[in-house]
N, CA and C of each residue as an Amber inpcrd file, in Angstrom:
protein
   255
 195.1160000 104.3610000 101.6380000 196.4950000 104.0500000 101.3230000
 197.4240000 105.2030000 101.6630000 198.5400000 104.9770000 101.5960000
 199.5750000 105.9490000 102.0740000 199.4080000 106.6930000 103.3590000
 199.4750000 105.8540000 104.3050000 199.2030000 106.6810000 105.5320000
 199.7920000 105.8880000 106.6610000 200.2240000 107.0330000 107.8220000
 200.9450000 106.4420000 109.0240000 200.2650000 106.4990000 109.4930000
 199.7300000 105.4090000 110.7270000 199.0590000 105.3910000 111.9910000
 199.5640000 105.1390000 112.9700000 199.7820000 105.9000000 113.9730000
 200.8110000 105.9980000 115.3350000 199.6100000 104.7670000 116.5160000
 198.7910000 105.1220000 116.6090000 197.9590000 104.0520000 117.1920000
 197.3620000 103.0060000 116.6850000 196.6270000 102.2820000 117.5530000
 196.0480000 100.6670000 116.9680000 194.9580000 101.4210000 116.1740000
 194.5800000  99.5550000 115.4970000 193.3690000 100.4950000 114.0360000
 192.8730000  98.9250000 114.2120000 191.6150000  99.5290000 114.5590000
 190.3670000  98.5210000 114.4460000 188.8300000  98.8660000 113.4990000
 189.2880000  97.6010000 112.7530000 188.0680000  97.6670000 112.0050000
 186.8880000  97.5300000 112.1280000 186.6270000  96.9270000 113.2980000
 184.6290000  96.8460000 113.9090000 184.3240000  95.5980000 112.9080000
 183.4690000  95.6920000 112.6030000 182.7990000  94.1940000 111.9610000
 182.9820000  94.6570000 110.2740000 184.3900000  95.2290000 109.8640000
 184.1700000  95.5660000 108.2240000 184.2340000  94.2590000 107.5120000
 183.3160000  93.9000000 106.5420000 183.6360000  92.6040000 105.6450000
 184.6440000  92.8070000 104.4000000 184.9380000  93.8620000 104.0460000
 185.8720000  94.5010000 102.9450000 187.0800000  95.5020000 103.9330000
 188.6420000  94.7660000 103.5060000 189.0580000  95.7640000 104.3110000
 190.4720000  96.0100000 103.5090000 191.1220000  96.8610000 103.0360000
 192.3060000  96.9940000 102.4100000 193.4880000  98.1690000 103.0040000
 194.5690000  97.7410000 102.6670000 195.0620000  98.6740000 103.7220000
 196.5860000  99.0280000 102.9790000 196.7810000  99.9560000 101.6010000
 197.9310000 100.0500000 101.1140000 199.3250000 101.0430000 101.7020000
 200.1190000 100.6000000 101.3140000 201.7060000 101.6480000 101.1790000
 201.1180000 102.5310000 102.4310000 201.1460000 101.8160000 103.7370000
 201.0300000 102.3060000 105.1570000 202.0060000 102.0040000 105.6920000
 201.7920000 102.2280000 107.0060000 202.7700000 101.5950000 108.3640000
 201.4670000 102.2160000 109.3770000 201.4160000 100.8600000 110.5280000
 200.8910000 100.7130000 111.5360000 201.6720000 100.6590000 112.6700000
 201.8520000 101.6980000 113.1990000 203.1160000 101.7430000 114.3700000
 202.4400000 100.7400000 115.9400000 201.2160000 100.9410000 115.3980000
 200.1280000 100.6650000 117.0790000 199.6480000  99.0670000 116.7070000
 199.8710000  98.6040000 115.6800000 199.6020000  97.7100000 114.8100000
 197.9060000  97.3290000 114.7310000 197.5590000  96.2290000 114.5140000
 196.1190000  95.8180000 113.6380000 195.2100000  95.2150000 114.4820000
 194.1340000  95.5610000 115.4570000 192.9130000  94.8610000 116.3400000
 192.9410000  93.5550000 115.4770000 192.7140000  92.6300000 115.9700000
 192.2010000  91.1640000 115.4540000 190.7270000  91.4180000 115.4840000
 189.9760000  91.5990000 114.2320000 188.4120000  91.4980000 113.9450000
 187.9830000  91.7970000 113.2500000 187.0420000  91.9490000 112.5880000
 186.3970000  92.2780000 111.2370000 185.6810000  90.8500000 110.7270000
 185.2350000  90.3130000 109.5980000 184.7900000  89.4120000 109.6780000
 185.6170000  88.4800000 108.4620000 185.6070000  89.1430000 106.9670000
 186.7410000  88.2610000 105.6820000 187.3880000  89.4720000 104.7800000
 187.9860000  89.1310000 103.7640000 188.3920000  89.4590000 103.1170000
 189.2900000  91.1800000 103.5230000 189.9870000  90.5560000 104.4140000
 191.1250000  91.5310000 105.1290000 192.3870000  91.7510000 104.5890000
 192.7750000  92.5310000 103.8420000 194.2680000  92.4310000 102.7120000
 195.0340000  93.6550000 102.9340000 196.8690000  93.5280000 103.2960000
 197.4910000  94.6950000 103.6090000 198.4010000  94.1110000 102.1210000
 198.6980000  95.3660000 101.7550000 199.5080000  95.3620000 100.5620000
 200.8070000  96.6850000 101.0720000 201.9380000  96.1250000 101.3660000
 203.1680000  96.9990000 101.2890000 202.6690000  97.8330000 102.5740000
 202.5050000  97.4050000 103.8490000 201.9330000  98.2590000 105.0550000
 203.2980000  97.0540000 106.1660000 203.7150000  97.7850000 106.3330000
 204.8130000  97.5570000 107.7910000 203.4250000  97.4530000 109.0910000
 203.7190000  96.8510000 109.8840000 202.7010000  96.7200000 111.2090000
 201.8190000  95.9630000 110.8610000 201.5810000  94.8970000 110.1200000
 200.1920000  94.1630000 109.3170000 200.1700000  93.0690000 110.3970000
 198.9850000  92.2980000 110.3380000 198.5170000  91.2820000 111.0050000
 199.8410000  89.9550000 109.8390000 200.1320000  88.7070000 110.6290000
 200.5370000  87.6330000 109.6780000 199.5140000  87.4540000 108.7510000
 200.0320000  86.9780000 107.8060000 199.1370000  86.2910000 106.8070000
 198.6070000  84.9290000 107.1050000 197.5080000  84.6850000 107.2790000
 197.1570000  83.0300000 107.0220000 195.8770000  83.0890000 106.5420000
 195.1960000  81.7020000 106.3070000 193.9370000  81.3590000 105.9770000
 193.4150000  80.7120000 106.7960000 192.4650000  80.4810000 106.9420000
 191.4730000  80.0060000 107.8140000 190.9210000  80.6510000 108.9900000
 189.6960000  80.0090000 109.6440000 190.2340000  80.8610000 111.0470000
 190.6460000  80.0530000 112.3990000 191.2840000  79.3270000 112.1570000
 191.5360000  78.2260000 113.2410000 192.7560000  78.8720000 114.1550000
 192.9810000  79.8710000 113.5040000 194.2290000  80.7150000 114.4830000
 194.0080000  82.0840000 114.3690000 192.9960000  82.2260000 114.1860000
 192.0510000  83.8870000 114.3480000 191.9710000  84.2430000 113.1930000
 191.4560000  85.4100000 112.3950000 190.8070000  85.7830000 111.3660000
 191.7980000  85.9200000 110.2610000 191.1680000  85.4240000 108.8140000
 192.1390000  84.7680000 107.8040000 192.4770000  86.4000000 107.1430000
 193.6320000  86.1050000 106.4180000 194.3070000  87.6480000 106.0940000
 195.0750000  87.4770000 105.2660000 194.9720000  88.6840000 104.0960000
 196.0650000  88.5430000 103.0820000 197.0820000  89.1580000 103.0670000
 198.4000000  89.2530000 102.9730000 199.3620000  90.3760000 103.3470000
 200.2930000  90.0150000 102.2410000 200.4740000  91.2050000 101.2980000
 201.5680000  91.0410000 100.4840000 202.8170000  91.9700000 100.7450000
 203.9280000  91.6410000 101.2810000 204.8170000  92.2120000 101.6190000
 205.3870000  93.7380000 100.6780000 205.2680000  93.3760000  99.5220000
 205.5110000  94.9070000  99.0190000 204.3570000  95.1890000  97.5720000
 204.1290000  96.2150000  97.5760000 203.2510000  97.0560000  96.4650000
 203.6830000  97.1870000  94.8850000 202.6000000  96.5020000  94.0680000
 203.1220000  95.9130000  92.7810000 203.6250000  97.7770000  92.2080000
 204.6740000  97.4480000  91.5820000 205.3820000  98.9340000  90.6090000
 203.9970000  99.8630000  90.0700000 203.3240000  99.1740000  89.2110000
 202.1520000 100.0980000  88.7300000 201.2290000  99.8700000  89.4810000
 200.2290000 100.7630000  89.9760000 199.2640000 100.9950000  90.6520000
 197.9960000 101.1940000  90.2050000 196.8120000 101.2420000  89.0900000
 196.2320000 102.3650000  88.7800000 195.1660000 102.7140000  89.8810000
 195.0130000 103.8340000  90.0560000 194.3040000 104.4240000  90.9290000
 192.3970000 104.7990000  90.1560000 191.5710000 104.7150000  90.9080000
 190.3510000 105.4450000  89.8560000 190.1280000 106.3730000  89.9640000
 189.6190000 106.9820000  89.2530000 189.2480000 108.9150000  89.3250000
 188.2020000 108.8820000  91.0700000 188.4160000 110.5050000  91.5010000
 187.6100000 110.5580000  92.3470000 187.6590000 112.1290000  92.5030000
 186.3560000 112.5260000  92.9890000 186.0500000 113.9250000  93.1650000
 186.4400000 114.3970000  94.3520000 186.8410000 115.6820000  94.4480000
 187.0600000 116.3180000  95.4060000 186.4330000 117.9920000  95.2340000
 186.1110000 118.3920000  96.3770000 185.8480000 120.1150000  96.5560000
 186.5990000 120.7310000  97.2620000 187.1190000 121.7820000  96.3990000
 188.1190000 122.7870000  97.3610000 187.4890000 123.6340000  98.0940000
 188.1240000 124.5330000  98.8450000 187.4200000 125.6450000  99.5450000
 186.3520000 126.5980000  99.1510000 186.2310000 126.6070000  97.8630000
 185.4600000 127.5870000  97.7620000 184.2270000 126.8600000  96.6810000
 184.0270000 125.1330000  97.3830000 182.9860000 124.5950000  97.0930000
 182.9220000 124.4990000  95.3900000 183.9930000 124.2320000  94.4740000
 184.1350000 124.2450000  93.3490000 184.5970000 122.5810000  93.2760000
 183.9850000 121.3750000  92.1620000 184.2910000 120.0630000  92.2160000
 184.9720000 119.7620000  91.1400000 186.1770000 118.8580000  91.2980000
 187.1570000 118.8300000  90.5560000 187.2190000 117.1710000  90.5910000
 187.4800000 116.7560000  89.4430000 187.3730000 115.4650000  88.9170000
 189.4230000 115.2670000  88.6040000 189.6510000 114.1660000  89.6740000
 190.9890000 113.8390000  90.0090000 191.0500000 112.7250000  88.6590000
 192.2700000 112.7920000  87.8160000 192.4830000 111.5500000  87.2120000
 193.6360000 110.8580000  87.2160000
């Protein structure tokens, strides 16, 4: 989430794919296989279902107010791990 991509972005065969509070300047490869969802990302594939007009996709035009995020670890430089909350 939160990220610009100046070129195209292809997912390869991902079956899980989410894509928040972006912009896709190069915009979105058509492929992957289901459950493909842009939330508040400028450059998104249309939204539809099925695949009778290429691969089905969820796109919600803007990003709900609260977010919660889950904890996740990170190591700084000097290899010390810090628990993000």
């Amino acid at each position: 989430g939160n990220s610009h991509i100046e070129g195209n972005v292809q997912s390869g065969s991902q079956q899980q794919w989410i894509t928040r509070n972006s912009q896709l300047d190069g915009g979105f490869a058509e492929e992957g296989v289901w459950n493909m969802v842009f939330v508040g990302t400028s450059g998104s594939p249309t939204a539809h279902c099925g695949t009778d007009d290429g691969l089905p996709y969820v796109v919600l035009d803007s990003t709900p107010t609260v977010t919660a995020e889950k904890p996740f670890i990170t190591i700084d430089d000097a290899g010390l791990y810090y628990l993000r909350i």
